[in-house]
N, C-alpha and C positions, 0 to 999 in steps of 0.2 A: 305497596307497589313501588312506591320510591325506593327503597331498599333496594328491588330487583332491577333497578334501570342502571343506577349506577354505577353498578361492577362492571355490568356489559358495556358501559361507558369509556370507564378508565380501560378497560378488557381490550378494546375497541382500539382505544387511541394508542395501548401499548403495543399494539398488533402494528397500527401504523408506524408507530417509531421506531421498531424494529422494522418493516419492512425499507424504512427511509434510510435505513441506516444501513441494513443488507446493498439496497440497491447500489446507493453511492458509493459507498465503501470498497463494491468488486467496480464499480466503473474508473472510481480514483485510485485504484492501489496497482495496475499494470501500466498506467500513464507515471504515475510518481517514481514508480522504480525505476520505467525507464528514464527519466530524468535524475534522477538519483545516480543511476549506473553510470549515462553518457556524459552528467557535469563533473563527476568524481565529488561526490558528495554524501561517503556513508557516516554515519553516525558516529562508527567507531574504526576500528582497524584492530585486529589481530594478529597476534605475531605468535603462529604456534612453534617455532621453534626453539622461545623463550617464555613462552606461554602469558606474553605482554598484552595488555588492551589500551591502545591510546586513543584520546580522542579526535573525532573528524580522522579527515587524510592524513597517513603518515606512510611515507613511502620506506620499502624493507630497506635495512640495514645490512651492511655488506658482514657477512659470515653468521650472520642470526638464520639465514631461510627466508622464504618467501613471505610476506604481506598477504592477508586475506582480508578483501573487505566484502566480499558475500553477506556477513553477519549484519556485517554496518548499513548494506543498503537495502538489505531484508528489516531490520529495526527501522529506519528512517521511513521505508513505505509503510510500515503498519503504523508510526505513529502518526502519518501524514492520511495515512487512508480512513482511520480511525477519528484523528482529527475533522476530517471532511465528511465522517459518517455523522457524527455527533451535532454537526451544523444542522446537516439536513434535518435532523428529526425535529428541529426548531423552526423550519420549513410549516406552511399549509399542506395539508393532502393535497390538494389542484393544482400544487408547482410537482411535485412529486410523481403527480399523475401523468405530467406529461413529457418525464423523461424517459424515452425511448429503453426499452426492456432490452433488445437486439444487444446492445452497447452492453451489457455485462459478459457475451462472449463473442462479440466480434473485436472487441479490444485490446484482450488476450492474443487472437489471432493475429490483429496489425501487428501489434511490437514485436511478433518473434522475430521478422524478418529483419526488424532494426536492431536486434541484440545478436542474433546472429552475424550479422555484417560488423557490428562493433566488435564479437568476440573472435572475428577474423582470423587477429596478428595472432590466437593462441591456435590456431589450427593449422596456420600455412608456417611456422617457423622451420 
């Protein structure tokens, strides 16, 4: 009978640390980008007209093309959200339990209106 207790044990707990890590993970990854986006702090920077990857901010060069840092601060949230999933699972269930479910899409929701108003100057030029 001890043989059958503790799969559903570990079974159990992997369940939770995946859930800990689901949860946190979508609560920290629309908060991080948008800080990521608003501080200018992506990861990397691409230059696809020279098909360069530098590190961190690196503003475009004049006759290369445009600067993309999309990549950079799409990498920076997953490792920051990723980061902050792998905490929690090191979390008790009873901290876990009592982070508000609602916050995995109402937080999505708030930042649109802050990425929208910062992505402003590219729609009224």
């Amino acid at each position: 009978m001890t043989a059958v207790t503790e799969p559903r044990a570990q079974a159990g707990s992997a369940t939770a640390s995946y859930a800990a890590f689901a949860i946190v993970f979508a609560i920290a990854a629309p908060v991080i980008y948008v800080a990521s986006e608003l501080g200018g702090f992506p990861l990397f920077t691409y230059h696809p007209g020279t098909g360069r990857i530098d590190f961190g901010f690196a503003a475009a060069r004049t006759n290369e093309g445009p600067a993309m840092y999309w990549y950079g601060w799409l990498a920076t949230t997953l490792i920051g959200a990723a980061i902050a999933g792998l905490a929690a699972t090191l979390l008790p269930r009873n901290v876990i339990g009592r982070i508000p479910l609602f916050l995995i899409w109402l937080l999505p929701l708030l930042v649109l209106p802050i990425l929208a108003y910062a992505l402003m100057p590219f729609w009224t030029r």
